[in-house]
N, C-alpha and C positions, 0 to 999 in steps of 0.2 A: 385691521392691524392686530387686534388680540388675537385673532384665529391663526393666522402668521405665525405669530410670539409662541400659541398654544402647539403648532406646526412643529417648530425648531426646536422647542423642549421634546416632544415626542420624538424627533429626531436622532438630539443629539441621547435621549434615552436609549434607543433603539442601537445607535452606532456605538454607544458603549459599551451594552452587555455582548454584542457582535465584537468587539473589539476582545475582553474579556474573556467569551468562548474563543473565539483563534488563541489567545495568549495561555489556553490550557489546553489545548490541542497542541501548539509550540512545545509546551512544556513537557508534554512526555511523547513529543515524536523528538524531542532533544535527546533525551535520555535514553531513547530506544537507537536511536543512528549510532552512539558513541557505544553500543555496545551490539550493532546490528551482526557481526561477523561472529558471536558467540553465542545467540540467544536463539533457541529454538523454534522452529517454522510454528510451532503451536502459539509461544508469546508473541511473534510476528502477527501472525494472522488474529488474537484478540485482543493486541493494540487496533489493527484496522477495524474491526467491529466496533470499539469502542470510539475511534475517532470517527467513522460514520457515524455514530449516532450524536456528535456534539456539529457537526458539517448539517445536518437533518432540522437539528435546532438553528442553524447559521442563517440553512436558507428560508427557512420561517422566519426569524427575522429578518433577513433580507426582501420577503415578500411584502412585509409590511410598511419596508420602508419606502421601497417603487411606490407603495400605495399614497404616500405623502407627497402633497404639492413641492414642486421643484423650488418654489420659493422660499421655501421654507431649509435650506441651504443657507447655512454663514460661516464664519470662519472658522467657526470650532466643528462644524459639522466636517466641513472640507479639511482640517489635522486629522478629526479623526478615520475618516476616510484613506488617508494618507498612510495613516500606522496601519491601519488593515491591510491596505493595498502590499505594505513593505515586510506582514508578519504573511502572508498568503503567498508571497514571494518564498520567502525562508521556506515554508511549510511546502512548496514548491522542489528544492532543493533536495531539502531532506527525502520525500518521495523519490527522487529520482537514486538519488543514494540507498534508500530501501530495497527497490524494485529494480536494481541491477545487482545489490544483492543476494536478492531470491533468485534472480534469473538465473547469476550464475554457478546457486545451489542446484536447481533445475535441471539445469547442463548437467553438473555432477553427476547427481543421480540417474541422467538418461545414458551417460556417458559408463558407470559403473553397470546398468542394468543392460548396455550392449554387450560390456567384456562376458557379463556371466553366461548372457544366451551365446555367444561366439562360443563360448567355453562350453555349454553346455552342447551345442553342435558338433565340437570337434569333440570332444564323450562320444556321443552318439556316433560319429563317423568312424570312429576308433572301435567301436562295438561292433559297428554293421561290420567292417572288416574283418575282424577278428572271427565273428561268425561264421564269415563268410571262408576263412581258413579252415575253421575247423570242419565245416562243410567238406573241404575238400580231404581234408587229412579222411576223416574218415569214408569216402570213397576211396582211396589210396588202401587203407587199411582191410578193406573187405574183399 
């Protein structure tokens, strides 16, 4: 019965600071979506660095909590489960919000880096012909 008791307390320890790590994860993938259309791929990309490393901490706690007897489950374990499940969700969202808008920065950029080589082909076809005139003018000329 105490080993239980000792169980549910390491439990509900465990779901806490898990709880906590999501709730600052949240907290600047909030901040970062409301401002994702003006912040540059560099801030982007070391938000995600930084929220892998608190997700790395997640699942080290997460590892240790599989490692606890299932009976050691009560109702506070199971809320706070609940807020996890529904902040992993959010953090869910926002991802998806993020990484459609890098994508279709992506696009952009593949899409501007087509015009210039088309651009820079039709140069190049403009020259070859042009050459190819003077080529003949001066056979004309001689």
């Amino acid at each position: 019965m105490f080993q239980n008791n000792n169980e549910s307390q390491a439990l509900e320890h465990i779901l806490r600071t898990q709880l906590d790590y999501f709730n600052s994860v949240l907290t600047i993938s909030e901040k970062v979506v409301k401002q994702v259309e003006q912040l540059p791929v560099k801030v982007l990309s070391e938000m995600v660095n930084y929220r892998k490393e608190w997700i790395e901490k997640i699942q080290e706690l997460e590892n240790q909590r599989k490692s606890i007897a299932e009976a050691a489950v009560n109702d506070v374990s199971k809320a706070l489960m609940k807020d996890i499940s529904h902040i992993a969700s959010k953090l869910v969202q926002i991802d998806d919000k993020i990484y459609k808008n890098l994508e279709q920065r992506k696009l952009a950029v593949i899409q501007e880096s087509a015009g210039i080589a088309e651009k820079a082909r039709q140069t190049r076809r403009a020259g070859d012909q042009l050459k190819g005139n003077i080529n003949r003018i001066n056979i004309i000329q001689e």
